[in-house]
C-alpha positions, 0 to 999 in steps of 0.5 A: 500500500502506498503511503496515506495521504492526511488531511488535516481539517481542524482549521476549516471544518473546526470552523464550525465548532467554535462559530467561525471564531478561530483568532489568527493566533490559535491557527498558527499555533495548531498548524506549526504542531501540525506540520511538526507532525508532518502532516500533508495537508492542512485544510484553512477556510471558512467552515463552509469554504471560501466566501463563507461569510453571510449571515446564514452562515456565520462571520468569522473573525477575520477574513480568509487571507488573513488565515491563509497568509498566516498559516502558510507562512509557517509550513515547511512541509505540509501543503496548504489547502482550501475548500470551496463550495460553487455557489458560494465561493467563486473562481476569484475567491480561488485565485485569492487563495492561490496567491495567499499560497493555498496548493490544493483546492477542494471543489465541493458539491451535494452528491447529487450535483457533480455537474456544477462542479466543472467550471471550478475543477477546470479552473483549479487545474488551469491554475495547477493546483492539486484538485479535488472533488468533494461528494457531500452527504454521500449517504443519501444516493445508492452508491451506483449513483455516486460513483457516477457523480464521482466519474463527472469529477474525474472527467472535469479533472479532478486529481482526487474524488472524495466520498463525504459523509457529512451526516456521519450517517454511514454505517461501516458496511456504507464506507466500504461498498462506496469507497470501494466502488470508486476505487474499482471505477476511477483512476484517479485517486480516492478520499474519505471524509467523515463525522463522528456522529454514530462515533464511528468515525475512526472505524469508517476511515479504517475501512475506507482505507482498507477498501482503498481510499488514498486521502483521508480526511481528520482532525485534532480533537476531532475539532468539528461540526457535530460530534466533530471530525475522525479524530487525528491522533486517534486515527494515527495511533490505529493506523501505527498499530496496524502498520498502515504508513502515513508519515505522521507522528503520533506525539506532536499531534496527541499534545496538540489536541490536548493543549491547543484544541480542547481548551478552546472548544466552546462545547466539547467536540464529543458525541453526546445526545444531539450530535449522535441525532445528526447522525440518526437522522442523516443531517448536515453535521453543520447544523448542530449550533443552529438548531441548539439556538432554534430549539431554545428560542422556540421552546422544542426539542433539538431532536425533534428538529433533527428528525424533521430535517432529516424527514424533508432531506434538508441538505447544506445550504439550507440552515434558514429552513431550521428556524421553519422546522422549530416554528412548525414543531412550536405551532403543533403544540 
């Protein structure tokens, strides 16, 4: 097996976990150990890529050149990477990263909508960036159907496609059949993102690789929407045991978490009731913080809000039907 590829998502995707409020100092400080560890990709951005900010969203508190510029400045082995949602973030937003120094860009679509993906994908590789397709909430469509959202990306130029399990709803039999069947009908390489949200997020990415997955996607502390992200110093001290070569150390990440990450959550990054309901009820993990505030303002249950986003297949993009939902759920009283 070749050596894994590690995605660090903890500056990007930990975004979501502390409301888009990450100081210019706490990024540096986590990705300097980060990079120590030799990690290969350090992901930075709004939670929901380029462009984020908006008040559906979230304001983060300062803006993404200011991250990117920071962050890269102090790599000397890990490539700086950036996610990208077509719709939200645009081709100008892109070349604002690359001259900030950003070598990978992640063109992210629902999985059922490859197709917007191509203009970005194509411009990344006009670019020569290192591009990558990211299938979101990949549990939602037969995995016949995702492998051909999947061939799309790699069609437009994609280097790497990823199945994303942004739900954490994927049970692992899930992570293996999908991963597999785009290892089986792709060349180019395969990636594996997920939540921990059923607290399967380390078994998954085990299976993943297992089932092929080149990349693999992890954070320190698990630092992520929801129950957070697989968490990287757990998956790489798996990973070590089973002989799987990833390059990464295990100390400077372990160290990381417990004395950069955890003490800046605002909630602890765990799956604890209303996280592992994201999973049941397959929604967007980023959903969490919002439906905590819809469900105290209007005096219902989270869980019942999860459910029904769950019911009506609400997907990324759509947190403004959360605040529906909760007012629905009040009236039925």
């Amino acid at each position: 097996m070749a050596k894994l590829i590690v995605n660090d998502v903890t500056l990007r995707d930990g975004m979501h976990a502390l409301s888009h409020q990450y100081t210019v100092a706490q990024m540096v400080g986590i990705a300097r150990r980060l990079d120590e560890a030799k990690v290969d990709l350090i992901e930075v951005s709004h939670g929901d890529g380029l462009n984020g900010n908006s008040v559906n969203y979230g304001f983060s508190r300062h803006t993404e050149a200011e991250y990117l510029t920071a962050v890269k400045a102090v790599l000397s082995h890990a490539r700086l990477a950036a996610l990208l949602l077509p719709g939200i973030g645009t081709i100008d937003d892109m070349d604002m990263a690359k001259d900030c120094g950003v070598d990978t860009i992640r063109v992210a679509t629902h999985c059922t909508e490859a197709d917007i993906s191509r203009q970005h994908i194509e411009a990344g590789r006009a670019r020569d960036l290192d591009v990558v397709g990211f299938l979101m909430m990949a549990h939602m469509i037969p995995t016949a159907e995702l492998v051909a959202q999947a061939k799309l990306m790699e069609q437009y130029g994609a280097h790497c496609v990823y199945v994303v399990d942004s739900a954490g709803a994927m049970l692992m039999h899930d992570a293996s059949e999908k991963v597999g069947a785009l290892r089986q009908a792709l060349d180019c390489q395969i990636g594996f993102h997920n939540h921990n949200n059923l607290s399967l997020g380390v078994a998954n990415t085990v299976l993943a690789i297992q089932a092929g997955a080149d990349r693999v996607d992890a954070s320190l502390a698990g630092m992520g929407a929801g129950a957070g992200n697989t968490p990287l110093e757990a998956l790489i001290a798996v990973t070590d045991r089973m002989g799987i070569d990833s390059g990464v150390a295990l100390y400077p990440l372990m160290d990381a978490a417990d004395e950069l990450v955890r003490p800046i959550q605002v909630r602890p990054v765990q799956t604890d009731g209303r996280a592992l309901m994201l999973g049941y009820a397959g929604v967007y993990s980023s959903f969490l913080l919002h439906t905590e505030r819809a469900a105290e303002r209007y005096g219902v249950d989270s869980r019942d809000i999860l459910v029904e986003l769950g019911r009506r297949r609400m997907v990324g993009g759509q947190e403004d039907m959360i605040v529906d939902v909760a007012l629905d759920l009040a009236q039925r009283r």
